[in-house]
PyMOL Python script that loads the backbone (N, CA, C, O; Angstrom):
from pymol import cmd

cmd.read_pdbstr("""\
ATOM      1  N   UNK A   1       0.842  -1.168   0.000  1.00  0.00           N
ATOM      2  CA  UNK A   1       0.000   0.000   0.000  1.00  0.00           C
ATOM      3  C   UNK A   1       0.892   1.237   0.000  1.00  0.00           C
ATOM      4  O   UNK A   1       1.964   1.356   0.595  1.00  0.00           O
ATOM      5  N   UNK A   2       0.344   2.038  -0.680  1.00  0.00           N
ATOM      6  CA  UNK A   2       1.407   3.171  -0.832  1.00  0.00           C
ATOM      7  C   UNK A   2       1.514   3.913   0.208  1.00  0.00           C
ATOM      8  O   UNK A   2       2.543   4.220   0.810  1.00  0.00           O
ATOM      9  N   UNK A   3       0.407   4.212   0.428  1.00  0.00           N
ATOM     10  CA  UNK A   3      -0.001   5.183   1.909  1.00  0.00           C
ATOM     11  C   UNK A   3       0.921   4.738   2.796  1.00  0.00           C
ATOM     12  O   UNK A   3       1.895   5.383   3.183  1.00  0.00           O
ATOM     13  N   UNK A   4       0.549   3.374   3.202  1.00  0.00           N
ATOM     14  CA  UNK A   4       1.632   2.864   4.344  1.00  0.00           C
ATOM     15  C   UNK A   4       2.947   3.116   4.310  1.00  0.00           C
ATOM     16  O   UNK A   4       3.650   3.454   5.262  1.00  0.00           O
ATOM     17  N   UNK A   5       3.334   2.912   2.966  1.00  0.00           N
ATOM     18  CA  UNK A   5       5.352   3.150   3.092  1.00  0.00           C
ATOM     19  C   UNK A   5       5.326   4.846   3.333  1.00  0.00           C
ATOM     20  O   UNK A   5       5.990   5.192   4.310  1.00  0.00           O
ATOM     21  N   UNK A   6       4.801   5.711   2.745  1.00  0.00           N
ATOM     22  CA  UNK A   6       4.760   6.933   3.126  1.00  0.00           C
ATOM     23  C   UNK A   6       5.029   7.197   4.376  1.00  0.00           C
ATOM     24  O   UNK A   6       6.060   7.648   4.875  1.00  0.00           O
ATOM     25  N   UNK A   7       3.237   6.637   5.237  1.00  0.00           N
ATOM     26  CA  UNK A   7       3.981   6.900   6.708  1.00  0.00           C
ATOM     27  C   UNK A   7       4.927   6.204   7.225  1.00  0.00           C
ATOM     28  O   UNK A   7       5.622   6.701   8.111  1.00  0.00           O
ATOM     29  N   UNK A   8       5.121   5.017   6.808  1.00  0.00           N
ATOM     30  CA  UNK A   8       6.357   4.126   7.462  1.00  0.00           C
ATOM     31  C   UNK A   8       7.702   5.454   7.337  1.00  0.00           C
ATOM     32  O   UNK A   8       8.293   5.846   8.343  1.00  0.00           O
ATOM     33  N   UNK A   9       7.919   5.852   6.300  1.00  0.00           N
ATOM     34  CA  UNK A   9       9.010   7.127   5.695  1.00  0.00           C
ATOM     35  C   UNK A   9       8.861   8.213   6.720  1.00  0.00           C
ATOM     36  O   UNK A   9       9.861   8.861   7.028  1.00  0.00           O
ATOM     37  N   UNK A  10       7.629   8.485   7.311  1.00  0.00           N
ATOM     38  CA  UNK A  10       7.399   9.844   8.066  1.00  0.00           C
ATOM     39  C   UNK A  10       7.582   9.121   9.485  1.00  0.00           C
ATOM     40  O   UNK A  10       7.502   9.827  10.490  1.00  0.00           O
ATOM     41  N   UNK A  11       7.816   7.802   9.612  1.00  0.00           N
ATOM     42  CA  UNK A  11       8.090   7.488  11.001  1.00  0.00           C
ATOM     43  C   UNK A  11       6.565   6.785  11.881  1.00  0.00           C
ATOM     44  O   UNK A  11       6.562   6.187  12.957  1.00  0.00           O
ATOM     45  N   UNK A  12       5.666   7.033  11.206  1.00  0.00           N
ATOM     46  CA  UNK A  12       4.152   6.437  11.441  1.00  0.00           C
ATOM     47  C   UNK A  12       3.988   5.106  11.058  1.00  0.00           C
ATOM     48  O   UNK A  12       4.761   4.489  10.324  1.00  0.00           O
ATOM     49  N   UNK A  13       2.732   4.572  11.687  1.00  0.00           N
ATOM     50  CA  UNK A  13       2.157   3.138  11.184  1.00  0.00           C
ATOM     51  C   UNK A  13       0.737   3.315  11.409  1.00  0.00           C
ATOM     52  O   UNK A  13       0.145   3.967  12.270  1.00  0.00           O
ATOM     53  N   UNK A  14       0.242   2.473  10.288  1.00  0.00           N
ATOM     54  CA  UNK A  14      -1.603   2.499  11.005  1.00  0.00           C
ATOM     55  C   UNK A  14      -1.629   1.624  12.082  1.00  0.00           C
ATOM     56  O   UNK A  14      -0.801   0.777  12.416  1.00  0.00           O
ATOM     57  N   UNK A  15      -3.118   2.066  12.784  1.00  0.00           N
ATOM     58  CA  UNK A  15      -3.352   1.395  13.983  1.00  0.00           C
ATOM     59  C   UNK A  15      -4.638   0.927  13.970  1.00  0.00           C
ATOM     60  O   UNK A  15      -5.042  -0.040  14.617  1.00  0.00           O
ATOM     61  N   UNK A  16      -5.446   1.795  13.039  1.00  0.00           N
ATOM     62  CA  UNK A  16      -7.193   1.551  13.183  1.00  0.00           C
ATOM     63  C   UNK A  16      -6.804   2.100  11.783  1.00  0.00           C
ATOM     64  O   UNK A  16      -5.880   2.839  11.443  1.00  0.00           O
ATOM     65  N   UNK A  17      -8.174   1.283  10.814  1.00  0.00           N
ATOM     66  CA  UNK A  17      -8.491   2.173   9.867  1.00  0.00           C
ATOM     67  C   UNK A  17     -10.259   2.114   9.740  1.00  0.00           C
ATOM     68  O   UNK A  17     -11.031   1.839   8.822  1.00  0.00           O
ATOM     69  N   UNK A  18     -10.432   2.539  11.220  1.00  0.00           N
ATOM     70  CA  UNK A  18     -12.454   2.354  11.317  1.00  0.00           C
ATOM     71  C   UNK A  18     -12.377   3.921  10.887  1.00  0.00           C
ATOM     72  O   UNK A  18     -11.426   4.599  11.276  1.00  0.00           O
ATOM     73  N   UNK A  19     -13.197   4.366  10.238  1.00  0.00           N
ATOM     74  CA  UNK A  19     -13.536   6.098  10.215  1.00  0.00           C
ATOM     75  C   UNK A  19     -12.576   6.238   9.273  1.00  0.00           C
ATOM     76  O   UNK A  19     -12.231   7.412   9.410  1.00  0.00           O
ATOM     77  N   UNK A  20     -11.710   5.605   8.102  1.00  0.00           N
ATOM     78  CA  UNK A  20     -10.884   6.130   7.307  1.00  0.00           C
ATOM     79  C   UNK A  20     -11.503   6.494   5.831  1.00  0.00           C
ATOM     80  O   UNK A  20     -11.158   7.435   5.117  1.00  0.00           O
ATOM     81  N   UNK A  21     -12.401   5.610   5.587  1.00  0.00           N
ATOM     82  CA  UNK A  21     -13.325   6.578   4.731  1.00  0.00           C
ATOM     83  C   UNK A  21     -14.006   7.800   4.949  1.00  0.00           C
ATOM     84  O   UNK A  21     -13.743   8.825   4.320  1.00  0.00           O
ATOM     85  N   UNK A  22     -14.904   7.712   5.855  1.00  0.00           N
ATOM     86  CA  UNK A  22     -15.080   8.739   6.488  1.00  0.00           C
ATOM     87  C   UNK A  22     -13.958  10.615   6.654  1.00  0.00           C
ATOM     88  O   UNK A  22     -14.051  11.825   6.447  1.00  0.00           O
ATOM     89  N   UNK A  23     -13.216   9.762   7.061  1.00  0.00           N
ATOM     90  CA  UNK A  23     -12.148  11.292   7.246  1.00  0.00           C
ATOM     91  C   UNK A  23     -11.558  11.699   5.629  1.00  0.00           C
ATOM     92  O   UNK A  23     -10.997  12.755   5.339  1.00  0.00           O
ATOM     93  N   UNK A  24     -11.894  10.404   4.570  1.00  0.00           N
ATOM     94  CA  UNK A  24     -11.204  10.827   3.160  1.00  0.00           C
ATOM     95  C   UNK A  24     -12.556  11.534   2.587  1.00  0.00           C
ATOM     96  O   UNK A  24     -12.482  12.592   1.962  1.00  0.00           O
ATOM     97  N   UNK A  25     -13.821  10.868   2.847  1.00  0.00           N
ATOM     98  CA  UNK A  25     -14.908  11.968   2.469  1.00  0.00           C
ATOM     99  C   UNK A  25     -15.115  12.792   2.417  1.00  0.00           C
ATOM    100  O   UNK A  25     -15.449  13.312   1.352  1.00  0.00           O
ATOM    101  N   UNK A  26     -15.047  13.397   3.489  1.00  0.00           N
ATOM    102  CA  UNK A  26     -15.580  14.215   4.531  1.00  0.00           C
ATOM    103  C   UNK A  26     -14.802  15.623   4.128  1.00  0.00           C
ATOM    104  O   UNK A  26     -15.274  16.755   4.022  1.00  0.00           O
ATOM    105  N   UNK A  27     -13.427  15.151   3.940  1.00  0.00           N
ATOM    106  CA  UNK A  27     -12.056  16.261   3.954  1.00  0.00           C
ATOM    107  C   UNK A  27     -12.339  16.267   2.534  1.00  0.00           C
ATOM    108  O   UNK A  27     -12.589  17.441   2.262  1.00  0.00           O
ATOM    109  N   UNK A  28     -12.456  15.316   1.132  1.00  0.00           N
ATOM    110  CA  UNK A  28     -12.423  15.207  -0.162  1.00  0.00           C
ATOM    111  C   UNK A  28     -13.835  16.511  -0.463  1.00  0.00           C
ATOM    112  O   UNK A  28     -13.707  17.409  -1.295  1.00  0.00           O
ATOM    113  N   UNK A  29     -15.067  16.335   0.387  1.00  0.00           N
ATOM    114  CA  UNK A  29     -16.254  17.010  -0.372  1.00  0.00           C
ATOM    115  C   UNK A  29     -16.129  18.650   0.231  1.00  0.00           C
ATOM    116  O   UNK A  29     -16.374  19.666  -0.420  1.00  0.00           O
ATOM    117  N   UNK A  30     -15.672  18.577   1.674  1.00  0.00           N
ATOM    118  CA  UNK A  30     -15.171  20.078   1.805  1.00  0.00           C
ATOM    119  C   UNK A  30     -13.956  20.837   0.983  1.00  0.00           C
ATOM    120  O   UNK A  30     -13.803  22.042   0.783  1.00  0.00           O
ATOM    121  N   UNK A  31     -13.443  20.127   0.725  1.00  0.00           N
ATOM    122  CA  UNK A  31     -12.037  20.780  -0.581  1.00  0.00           C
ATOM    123  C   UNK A  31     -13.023  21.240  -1.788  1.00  0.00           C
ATOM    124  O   UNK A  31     -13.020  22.259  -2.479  1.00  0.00           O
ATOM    125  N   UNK A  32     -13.715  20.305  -1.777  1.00  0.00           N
ATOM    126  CA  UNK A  32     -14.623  20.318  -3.279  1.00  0.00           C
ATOM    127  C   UNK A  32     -15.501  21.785  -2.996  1.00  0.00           C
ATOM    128  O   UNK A  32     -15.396  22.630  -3.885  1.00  0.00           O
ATOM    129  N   UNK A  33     -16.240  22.079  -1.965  1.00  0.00           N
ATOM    130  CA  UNK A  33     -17.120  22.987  -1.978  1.00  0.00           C
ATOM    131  C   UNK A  33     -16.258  24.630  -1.397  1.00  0.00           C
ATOM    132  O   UNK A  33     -16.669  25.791  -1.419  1.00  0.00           O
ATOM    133  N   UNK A  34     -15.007  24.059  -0.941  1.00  0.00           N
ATOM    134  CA  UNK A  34     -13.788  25.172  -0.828  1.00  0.00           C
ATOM    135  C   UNK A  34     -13.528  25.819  -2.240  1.00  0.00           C
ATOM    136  O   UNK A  34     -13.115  26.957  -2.464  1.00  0.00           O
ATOM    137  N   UNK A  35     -13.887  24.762  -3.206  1.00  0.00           N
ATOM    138  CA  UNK A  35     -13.348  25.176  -5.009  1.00  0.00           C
ATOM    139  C   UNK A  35     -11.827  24.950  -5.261  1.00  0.00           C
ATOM    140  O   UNK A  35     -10.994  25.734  -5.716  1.00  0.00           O
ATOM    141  N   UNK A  36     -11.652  23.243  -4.705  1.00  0.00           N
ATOM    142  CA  UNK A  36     -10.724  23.131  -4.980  1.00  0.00           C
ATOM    143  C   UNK A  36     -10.759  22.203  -6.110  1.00  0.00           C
ATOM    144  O   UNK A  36     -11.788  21.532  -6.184  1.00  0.00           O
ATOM    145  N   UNK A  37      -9.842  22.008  -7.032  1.00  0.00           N
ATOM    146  CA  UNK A  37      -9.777  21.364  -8.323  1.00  0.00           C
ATOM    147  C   UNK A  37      -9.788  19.649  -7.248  1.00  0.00           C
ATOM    148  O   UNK A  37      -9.523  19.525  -6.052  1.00  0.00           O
ATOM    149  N   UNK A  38     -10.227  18.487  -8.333  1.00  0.00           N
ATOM    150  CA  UNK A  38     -10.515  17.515  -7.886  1.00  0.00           C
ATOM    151  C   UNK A  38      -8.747  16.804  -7.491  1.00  0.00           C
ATOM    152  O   UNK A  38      -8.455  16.276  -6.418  1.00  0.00           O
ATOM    153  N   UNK A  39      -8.097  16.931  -8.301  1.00  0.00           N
ATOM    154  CA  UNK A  39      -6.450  16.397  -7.555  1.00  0.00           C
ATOM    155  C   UNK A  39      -6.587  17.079  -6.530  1.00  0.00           C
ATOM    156  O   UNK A  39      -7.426  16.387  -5.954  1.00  0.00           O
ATOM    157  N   UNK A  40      -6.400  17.896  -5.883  1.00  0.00           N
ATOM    158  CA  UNK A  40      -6.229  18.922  -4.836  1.00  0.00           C
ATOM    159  C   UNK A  40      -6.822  18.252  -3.503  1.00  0.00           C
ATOM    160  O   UNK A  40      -6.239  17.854  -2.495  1.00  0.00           O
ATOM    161  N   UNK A  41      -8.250  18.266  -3.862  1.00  0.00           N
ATOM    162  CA  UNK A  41      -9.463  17.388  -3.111  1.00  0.00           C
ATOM    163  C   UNK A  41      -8.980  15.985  -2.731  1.00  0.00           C
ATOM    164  O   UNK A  41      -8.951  15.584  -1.567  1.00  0.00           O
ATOM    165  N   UNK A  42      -8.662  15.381  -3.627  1.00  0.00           N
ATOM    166  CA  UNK A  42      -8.344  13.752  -3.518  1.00  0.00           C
ATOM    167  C   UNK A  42      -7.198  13.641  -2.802  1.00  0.00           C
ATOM    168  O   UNK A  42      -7.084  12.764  -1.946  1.00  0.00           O
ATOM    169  N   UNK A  43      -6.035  14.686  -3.124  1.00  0.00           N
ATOM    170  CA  UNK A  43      -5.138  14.566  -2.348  1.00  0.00           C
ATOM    171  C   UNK A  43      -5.260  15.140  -1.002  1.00  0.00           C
ATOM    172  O   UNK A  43      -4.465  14.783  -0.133  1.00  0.00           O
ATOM    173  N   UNK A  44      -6.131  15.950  -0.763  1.00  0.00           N
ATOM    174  CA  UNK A  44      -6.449  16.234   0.369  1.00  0.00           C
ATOM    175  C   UNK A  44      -7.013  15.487   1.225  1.00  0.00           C
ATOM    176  O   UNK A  44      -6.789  15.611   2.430  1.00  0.00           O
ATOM    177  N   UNK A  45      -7.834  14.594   0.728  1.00  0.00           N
ATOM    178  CA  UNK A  45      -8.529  13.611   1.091  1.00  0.00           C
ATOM    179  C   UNK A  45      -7.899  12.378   1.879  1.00  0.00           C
ATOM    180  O   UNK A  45      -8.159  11.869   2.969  1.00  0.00           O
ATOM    181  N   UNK A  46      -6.571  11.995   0.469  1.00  0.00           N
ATOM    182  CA  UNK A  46      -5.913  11.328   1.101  1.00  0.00           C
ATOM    183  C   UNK A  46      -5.073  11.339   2.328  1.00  0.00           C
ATOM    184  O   UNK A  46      -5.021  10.412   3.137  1.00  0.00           O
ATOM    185  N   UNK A  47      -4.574  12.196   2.387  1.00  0.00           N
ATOM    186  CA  UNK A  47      -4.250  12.968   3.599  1.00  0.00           C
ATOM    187  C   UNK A  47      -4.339  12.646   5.151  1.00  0.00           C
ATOM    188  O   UNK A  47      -3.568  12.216   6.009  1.00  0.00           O
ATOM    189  N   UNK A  48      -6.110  13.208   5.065  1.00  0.00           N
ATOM    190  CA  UNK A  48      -6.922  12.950   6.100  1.00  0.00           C
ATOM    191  C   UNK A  48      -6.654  11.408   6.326  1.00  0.00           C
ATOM    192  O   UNK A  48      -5.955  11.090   7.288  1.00  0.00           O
ATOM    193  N   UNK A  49      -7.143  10.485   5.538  1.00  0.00           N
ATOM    194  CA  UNK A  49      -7.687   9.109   5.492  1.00  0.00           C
ATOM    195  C   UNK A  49      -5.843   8.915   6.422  1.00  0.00           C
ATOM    196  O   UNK A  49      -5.845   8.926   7.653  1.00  0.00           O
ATOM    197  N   UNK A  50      -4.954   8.815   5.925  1.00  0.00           N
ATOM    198  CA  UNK A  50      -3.962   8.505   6.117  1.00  0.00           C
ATOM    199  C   UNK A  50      -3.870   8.977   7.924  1.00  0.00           C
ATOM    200  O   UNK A  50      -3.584   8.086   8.724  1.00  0.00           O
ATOM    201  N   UNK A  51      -4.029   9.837   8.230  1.00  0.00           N
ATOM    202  CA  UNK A  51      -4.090  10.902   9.504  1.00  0.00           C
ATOM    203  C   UNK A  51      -4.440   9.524  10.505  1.00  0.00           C
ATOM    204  O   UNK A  51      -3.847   8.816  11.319  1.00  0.00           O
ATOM    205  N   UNK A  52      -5.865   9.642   9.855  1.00  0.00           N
ATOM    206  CA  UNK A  52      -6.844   8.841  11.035  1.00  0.00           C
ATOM    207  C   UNK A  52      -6.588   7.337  11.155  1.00  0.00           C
ATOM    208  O   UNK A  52      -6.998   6.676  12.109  1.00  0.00           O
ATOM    209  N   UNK A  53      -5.868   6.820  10.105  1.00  0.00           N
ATOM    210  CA  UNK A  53      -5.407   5.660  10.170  1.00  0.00           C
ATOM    211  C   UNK A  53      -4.277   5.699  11.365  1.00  0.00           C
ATOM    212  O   UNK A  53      -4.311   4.754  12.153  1.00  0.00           O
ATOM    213  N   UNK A  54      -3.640   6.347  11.493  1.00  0.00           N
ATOM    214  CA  UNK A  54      -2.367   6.307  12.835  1.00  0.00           C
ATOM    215  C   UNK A  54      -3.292   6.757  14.141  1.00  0.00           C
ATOM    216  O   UNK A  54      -2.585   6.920  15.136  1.00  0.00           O
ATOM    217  N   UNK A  55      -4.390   6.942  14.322  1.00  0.00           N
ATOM    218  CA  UNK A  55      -5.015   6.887  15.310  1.00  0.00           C
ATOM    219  C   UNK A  55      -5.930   5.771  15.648  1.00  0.00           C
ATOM    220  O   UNK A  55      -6.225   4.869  14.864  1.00  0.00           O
ATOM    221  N   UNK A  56      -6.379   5.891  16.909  1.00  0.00           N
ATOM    222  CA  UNK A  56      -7.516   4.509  17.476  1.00  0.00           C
ATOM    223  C   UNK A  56      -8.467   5.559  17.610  1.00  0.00           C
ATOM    224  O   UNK A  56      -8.405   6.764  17.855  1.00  0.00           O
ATOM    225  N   UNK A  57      -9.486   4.622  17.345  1.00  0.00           N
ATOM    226  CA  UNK A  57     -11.040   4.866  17.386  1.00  0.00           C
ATOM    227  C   UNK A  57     -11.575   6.039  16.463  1.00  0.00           C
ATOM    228  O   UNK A  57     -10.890   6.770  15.748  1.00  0.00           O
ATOM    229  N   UNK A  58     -12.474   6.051  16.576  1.00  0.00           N
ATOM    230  CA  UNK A  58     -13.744   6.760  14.939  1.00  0.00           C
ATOM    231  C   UNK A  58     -13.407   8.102  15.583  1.00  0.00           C
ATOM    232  O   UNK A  58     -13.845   8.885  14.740  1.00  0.00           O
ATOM    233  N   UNK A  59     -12.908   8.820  16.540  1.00  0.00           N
ATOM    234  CA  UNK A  59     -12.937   9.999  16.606  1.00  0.00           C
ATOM    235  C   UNK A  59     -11.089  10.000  16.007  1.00  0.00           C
ATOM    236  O   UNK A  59     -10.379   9.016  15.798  1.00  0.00           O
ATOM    237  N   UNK A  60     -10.708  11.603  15.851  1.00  0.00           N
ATOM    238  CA  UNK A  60      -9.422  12.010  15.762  1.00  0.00           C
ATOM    239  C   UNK A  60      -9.007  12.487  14.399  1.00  0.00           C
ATOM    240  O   UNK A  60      -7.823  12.585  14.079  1.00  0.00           O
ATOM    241  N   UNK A  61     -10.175  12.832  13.473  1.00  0.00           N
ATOM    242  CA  UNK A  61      -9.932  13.440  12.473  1.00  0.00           C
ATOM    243  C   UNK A  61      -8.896  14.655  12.169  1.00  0.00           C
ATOM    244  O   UNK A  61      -8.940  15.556  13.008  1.00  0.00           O
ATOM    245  N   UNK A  62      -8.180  14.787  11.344  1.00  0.00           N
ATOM    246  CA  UNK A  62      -7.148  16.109  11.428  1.00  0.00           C
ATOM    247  C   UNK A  62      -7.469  17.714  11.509  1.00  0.00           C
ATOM    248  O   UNK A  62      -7.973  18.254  10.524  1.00  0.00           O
ATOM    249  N   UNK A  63      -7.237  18.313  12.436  1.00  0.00           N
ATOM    250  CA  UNK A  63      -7.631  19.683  11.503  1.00  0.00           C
ATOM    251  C   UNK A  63      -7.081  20.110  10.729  1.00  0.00           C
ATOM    252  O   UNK A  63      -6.299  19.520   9.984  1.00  0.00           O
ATOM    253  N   UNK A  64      -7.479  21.711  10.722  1.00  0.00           N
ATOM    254  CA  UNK A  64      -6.980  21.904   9.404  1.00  0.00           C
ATOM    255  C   UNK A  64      -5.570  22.102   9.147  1.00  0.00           C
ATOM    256  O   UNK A  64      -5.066  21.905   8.041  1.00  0.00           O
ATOM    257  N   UNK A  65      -4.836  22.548  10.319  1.00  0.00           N
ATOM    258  CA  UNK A  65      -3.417  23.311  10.528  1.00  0.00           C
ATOM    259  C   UNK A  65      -2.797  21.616  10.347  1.00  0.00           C
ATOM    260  O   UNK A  65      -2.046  21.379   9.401  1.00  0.00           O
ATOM    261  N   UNK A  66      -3.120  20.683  11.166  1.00  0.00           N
ATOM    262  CA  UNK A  66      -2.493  19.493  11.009  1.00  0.00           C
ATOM    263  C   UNK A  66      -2.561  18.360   9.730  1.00  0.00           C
ATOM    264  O   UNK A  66      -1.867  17.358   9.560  1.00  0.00           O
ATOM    265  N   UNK A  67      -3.895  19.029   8.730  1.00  0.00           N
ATOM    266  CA  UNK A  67      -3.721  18.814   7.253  1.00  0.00           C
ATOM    267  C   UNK A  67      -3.013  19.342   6.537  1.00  0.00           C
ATOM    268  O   UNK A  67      -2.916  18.794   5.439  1.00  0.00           O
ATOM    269  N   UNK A  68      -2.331  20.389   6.714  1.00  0.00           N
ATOM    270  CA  UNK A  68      -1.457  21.183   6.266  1.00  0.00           C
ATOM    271  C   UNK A  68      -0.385  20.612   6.622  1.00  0.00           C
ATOM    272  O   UNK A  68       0.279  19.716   6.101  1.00  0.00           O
ATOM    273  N   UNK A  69      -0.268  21.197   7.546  1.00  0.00           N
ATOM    274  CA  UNK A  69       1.243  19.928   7.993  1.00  0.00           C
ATOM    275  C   UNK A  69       1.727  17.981   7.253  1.00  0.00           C
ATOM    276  O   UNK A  69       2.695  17.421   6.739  1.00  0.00           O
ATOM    277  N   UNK A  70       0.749  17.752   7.542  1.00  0.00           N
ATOM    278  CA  UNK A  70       0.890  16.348   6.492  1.00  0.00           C
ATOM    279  C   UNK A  70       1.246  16.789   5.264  1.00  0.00           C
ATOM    280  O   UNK A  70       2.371  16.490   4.863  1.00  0.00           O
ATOM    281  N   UNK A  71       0.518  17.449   4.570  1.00  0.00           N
ATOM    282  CA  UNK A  71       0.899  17.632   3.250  1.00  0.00           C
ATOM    283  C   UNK A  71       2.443  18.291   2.961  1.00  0.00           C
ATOM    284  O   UNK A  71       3.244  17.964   2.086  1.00  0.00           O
ATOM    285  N   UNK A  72       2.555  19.215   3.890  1.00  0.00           N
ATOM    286  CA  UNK A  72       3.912  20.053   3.516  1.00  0.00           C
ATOM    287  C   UNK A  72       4.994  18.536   3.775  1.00  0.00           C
ATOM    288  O   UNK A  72       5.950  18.311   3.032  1.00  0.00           O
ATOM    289  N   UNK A  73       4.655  17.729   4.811  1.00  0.00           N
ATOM    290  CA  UNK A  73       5.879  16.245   5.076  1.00  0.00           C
ATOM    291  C   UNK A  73       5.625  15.655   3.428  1.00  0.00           C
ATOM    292  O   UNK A  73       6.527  15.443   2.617  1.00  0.00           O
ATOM    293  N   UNK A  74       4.275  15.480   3.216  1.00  0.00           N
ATOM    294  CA  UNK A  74       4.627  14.425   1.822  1.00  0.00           C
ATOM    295  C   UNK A  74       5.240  15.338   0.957  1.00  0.00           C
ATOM    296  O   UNK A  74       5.754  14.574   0.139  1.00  0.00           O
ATOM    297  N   UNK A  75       5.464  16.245   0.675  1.00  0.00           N
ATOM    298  CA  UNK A  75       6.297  17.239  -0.419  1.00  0.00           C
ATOM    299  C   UNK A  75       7.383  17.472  -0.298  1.00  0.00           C
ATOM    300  O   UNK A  75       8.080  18.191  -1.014  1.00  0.00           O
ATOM    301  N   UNK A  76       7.818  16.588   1.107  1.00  0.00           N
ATOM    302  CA  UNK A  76       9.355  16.519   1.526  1.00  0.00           C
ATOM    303  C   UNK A  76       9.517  15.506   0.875  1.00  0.00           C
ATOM    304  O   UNK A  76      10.607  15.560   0.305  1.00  0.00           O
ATOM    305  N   UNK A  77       8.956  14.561   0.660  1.00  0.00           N
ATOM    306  CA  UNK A  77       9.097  13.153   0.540  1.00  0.00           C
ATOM    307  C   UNK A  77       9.533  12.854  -0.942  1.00  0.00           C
ATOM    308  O   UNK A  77      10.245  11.959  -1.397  1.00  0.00           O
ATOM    309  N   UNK A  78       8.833  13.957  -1.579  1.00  0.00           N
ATOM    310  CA  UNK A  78       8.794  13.753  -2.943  1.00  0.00           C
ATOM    311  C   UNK A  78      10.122  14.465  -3.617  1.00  0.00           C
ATOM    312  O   UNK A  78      10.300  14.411  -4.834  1.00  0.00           O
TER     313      UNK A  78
END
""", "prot")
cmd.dss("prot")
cmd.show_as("cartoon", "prot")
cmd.util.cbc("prot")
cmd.orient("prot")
């Protein structure tokens, strides 16, 4: 899974992935109604999904400052 070596790279692992659709939705349809182009969204999306996967239980979605932050690490990565 790609996601996984990513965070494995950022030093993370999943732990739960209950609520990981959820947090890729959720973050994907607010980008969308922000007017963000659909890569933007998806990658934003992914993001999230990835977030909540290194957490336990259906709560712990990212905000926004800490979606930001993820993203600026994967652009290290790249």
């Amino acid at each position: 899974m790609v996601v996984e070596s990513h965070l494995e790279r950022l030093g993370r692992r999943v732990v739960d992935t209950v609520g990981c659709g959820d947090a890729f939705i959720g973050t994907f349809a607010a980008s969308k109604v922000m007017g963000l182009e659909d890569d933007e969204a998806l990658r934003r999306g992914c993001a999230a999904d990835s977030f909540k996967a290194t957490r336990k239980g259906t709560r712990g979605d990212p905000t926004s400052y800490e979606l930001d932050q993820i993203l600026l690490e994967w652009e290290a990565l790249e």
